[in-house]
C-alpha positions, 0 to 999 in steps of 0.5 A: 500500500502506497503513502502519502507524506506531506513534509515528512508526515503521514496524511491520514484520508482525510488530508489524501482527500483534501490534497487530492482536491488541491491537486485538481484545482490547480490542474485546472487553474493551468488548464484554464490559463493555457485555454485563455492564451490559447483562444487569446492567440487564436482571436488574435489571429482571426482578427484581420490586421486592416492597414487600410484603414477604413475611415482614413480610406473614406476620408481620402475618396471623400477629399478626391472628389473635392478636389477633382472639381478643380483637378478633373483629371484626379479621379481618374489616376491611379495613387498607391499612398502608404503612410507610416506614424512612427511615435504610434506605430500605425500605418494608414494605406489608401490606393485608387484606380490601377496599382499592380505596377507602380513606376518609380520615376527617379524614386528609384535612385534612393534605393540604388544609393543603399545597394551601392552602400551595401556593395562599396562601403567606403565612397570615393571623393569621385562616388560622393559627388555622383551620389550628390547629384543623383539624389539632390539634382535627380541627375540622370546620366550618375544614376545610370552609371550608378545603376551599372555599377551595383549590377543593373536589375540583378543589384536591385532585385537582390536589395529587393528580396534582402529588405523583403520587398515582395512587391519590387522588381527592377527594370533594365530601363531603371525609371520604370522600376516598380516598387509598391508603396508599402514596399517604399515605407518598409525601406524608409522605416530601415533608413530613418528609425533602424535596422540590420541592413543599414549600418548607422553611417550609412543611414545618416549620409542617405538622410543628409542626402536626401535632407539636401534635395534641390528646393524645387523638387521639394513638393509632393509629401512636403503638403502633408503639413507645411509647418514641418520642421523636417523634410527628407524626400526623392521625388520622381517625374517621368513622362510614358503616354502620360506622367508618372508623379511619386514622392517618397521620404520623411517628415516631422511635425510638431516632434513626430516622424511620418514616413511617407510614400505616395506613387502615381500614374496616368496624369495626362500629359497637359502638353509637357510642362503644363501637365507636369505642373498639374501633376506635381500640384495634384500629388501635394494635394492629395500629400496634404489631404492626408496629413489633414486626416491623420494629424487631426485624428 
């Protein structure tokens, strides 16, 4: 016959009942606690997380329509506009129209300045000055040399799947790259808060390149609020049938950061400049369309 001791005594079957019932009831507090974290789990992962945000989405095609009064052409382009409040972590996502591909224009030049870094550490005096021109002045003939350089579409495609960039792909003609704008925020957010890719110099010279960025190419996300007291962008313009207008970048208001990235297309060409002017207005527009929303709420 076994026995039960309890420290070093004897329990009579009264104590075995009452120790036995003990035993139960915490089993079934463990249960009950591996039960919660189970369902608390489960719930967590049947809730769709929703980047889009609804009422920022509602808000958006609210503020287009009005300002396609003015701007005609506006509901009918495409916008694939992702913005990220880095004090709250939240991403607020809008798109209208056709967004599978999404032409980066000149954007591009920013991340073949971080596959460079990647590849070349240490900049010559002669890098730098191609560097600065490329992402200040958007000069043309450096990004191409600088495209060449880091391997063409295999270098960008490679940067692509480190940063998982899942919706990216190079293009041999580098202008017309697609990058998502969710893609774009996932790059901003390893130059301007952290990362494992990015070592810390070199995050500090891309942002002071892009702090630099000529004063006429200083539109687009610089509408999300015009008191910020930061700006870092790229802006990109090309003209394919019709003019592909995006802006990408950071900005600080009022002691926040808001990584932005805003891409679009199908701007009617207006006659060259007369339509690029246009496009360039509609894109701050909708810039500061958004920043009304998300700096109110």
């Amino acid at each position: 016959m076994w026995m039960i001791t309890f420290h070093g005594r004897r329990l009579n079957h009264k104590g075995k009942v009452w120790l036995s019932g003990l035993i139960i009831i915490i089993c079934l507090i463990i249960a009950l606690i591996f039960g919660i974290r189970h369902l608390m789990s489960s719930k967590s992962q049947a809730l769709p997380d929703n980047p889009n945000n609804p009422k920022f989405s509602a808000s958006m095609d609210k503020k287009v329509r009005s300002l396609s009064q003015k701007y005609p052409a506006l509901k009918n382009e495409n916008y694939d506009m992702t913005i990220y409040d880095v004090s709250k972590k939240k991403t607020y996502h809008w798109e209208q129209g056709k967004t599978e591909q999404m032409y980066t224009a000149s954007t591009i030049k920013v991340p073949i300045l971080v596959e460079y870094l990647h590849q070349k550490p240490k900049l010559s005096a002669n890098d730098k000055k191609m560097v600065a021109r490329m992402i200040r002045e958007s000069n043309n003939n450096d990004a191409t040399t600088l495209f060449k350089k880091i391997g063409g579409t295999d270098g960008l495609n490679q940067m692509f799947k480190r940063f998982g960039m899942k919706d990216s792909q190079a293009s041999s003609h580098w202008w017309l790259s697609t990058i998502s704008s969710k893609d774009y925020v996932t790059l901003l957010k390893n130059i301007f808060i952290d990362s494992k890719l990015i070592n810390q110099t070199d995050r500090n010279y891309i942002i002071s390149e892009m702090v630099q960025v000529n004063i006429k190419q200083q539109w687009g996300i610089n509408g999300f609020d015009e008191n910020a007291n930061f700006l870092a962008n790229k802006n990109g313009w090309t003209l394919s049938g019709t003019w592909i207008i995006d802006s990408i970048g950071a900005i600080e208001v009022k002691g926040r950061m808001y990584l932005i990235s805003i891409m679009s297309n199908q701007h009617p060409d207006g006659q060259g400049q007369t339509g690029l002017s246009t496009a360039k207005k509609e894109l701050t527009k909708v810039a500061e369309a958004s920043g009304n929303y998300i700096l109110s709420n």
